[in-house]
N, C-alpha and C positions, 0 to 999 in steps of 0.2 A: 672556668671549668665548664659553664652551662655552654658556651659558644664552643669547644674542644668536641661536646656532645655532638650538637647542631652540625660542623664540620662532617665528623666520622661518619654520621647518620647521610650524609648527602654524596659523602664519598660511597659508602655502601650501597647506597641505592645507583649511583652512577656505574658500577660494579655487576652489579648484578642484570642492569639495561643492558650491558654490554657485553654479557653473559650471555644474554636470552638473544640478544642480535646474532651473535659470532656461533650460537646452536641449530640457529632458527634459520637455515639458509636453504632457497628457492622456494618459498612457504607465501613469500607474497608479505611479509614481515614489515608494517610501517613504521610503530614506536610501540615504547611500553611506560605504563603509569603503575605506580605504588601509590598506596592511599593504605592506611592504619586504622584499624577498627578495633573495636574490642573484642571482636573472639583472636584476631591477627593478624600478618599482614595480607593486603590482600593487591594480586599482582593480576593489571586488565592488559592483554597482549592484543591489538591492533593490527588486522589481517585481510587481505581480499581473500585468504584459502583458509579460512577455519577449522575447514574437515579432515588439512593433511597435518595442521597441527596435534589435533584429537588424536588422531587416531584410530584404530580399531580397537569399540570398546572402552577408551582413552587411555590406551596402555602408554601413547605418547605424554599426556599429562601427570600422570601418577608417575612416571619417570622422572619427570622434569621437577614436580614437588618435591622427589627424595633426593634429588642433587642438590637444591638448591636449599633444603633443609640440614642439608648436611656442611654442604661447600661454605653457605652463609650463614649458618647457625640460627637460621629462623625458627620459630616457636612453631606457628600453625600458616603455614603460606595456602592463601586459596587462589589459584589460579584461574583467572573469567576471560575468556575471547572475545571480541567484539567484531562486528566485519562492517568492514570500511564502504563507505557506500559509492564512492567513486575512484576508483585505483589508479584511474588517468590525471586525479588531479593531486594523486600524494606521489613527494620528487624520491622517496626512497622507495617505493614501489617500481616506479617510473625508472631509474638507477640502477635497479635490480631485474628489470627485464631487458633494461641495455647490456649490463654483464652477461646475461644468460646469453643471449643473443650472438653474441662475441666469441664468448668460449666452445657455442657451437658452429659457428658457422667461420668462424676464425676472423682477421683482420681487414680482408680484402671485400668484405661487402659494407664495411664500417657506414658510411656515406648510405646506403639503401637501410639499414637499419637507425638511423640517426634520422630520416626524414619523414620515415615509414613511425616513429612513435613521435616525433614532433608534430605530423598531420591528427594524429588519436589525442593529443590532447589538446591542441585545438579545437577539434570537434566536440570533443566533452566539455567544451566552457571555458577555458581557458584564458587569460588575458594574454600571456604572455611566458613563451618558455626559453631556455636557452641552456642547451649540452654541447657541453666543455669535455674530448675525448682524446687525451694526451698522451703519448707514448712512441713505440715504433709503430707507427701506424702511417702507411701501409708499407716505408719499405725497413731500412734497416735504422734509420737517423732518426731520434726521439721529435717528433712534432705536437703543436696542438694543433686543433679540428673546432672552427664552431659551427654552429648548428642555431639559428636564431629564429622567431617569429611571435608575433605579435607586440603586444608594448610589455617593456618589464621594467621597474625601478629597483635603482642601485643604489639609493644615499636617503638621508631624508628619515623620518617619523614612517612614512609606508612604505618603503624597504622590510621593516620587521616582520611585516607579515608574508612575504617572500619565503616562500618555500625551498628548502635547498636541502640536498644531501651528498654525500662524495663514495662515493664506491671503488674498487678494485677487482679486475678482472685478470685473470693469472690464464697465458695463454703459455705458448715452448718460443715466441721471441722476445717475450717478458711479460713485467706488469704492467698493462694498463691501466690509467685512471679516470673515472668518471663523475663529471660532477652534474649537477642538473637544478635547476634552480625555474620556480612556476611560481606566476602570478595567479592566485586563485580566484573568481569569479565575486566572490563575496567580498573580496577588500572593496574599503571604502576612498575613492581618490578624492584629492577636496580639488581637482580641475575640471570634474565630474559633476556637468551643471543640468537641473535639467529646467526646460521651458515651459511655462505654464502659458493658459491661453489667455492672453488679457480681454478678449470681450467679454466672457463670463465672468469674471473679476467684475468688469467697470460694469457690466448688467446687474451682477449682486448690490457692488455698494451704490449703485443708484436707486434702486429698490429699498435699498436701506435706509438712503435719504429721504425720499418721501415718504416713508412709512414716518420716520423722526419729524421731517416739518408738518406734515396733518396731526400730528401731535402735539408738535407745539401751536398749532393754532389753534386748536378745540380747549386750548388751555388757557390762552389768550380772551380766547371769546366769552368761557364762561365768566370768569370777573367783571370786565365790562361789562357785561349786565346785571351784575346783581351791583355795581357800584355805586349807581345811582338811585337802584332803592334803598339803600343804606343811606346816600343823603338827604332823601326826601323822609324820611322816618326822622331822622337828626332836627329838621325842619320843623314837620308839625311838633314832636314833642316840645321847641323848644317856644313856640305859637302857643301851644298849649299851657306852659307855665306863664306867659305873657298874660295870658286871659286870664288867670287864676288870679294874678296878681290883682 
């Protein structure tokens, strides 16, 4: 019963992301997070355009709470915008300016649009991107299109953190699809070595060693001298008892 909960609860939250996606369109929309508090739930929408989410006044958010209070049966939904601090390096952003792109300028600049935001994200940091733009493009017979640059991995443990989204662009010779997939600046590669300078190293622990042997030798030395006054004290007292005798 407890695991039936746990389901439904992630099925609804997947529901309602895709909800707030499929409403939220040319808004600049990257993801959405649900997090649970005790006044309710509370819904953070992830944005490079914040202010056409708002609204004027936030007529667009007090909208959006009463649909989704209603449609999902939420209690107290508080909806928080966040703005995304690089829009060139999130892939559904990036996906979402290739559709817009498309649908205005149509099919036939596909190529000038593909190279023209694969340069913008490089430029932002970028390790590595690569859009996948499938369809009739540009004559009548369904193709794909890629579009590659810099290094990007596809298998592996850092693969995961590869950024990817898939889009759809609705034009009058069909649907197009777009997929877009960045390597972000911040992953950590483990072929990623970096060199340190060994003179400063062998400078340090040489310094270090003589600092450690003049140490042990004022350590050495002080015993040796008191060693022998220790055997000469041993000496007379034991001259001493001699004579007493």
């Amino acid at each position: 019963m407890i695991e039936r909960k746990f389901v439904a609860q992630k099925i609804k939250e997947f529901q309602i992301e895709e909800y707030i996606s499929q409403s939220l369109k040319n808004v600049g929309h990257s993801h959405t997070k649900m997090l649970k508090t005790p006044l309710g739930e509370k819904i953070v929408i992830f944005s490079s355009r914040p202010g056409l989410i708002v609204g004027r006044k936030g007529q667009n958010i007090k909208q959006l709470t009463r649909t989704l209070k209603k449609k999902f049966e939420l209690e107290n939904p508080q909806i928080e915008i966040s703005e995304v601090d690089n829009p060139n390096l999130d892939a559904s952003i990036v996906a979402e300016k290739i559709v817009d792109a498309l649908e205005k300028f149509g099919s036939q600049k596909f190529k000038a649009i593909g190279h023209k935001i694969m340069t913008d994200v490089m430029k932002a940091g970028g390790l590595g991107i690569e859009i996948v733009i499938s369809g009739k493009v540009p004559s009548a017979r369904a193709k794909s299109w890629r579009f590659y640059s810099g290094y990007l991995k596809k298998c592996g443990d850092v693969a995961s953190g590869v950024r990817k989204a898939n889009m759809q662009a609705q034009l009058k010779t069909g649907i197009i699809g777009v997929k877009v997939s960045i390597m972000p600046p911040d992953i950590h590669l483990p072929d990623n070595v970096h060199i340190i300078d060994v003179k400063e190293k062998i400078s340090e622990i040489k310094s270090d060693e003589s600092k450690e042997s003049q140490r042990e030798e004022e350590l050495k030395q002080e015993p040796k001298e008191e060693r022998p006054k220790r055997r000469r004290k041993k000496k007379d007292e034991s001259e001493g008892t001699k004579v007493n005798e």
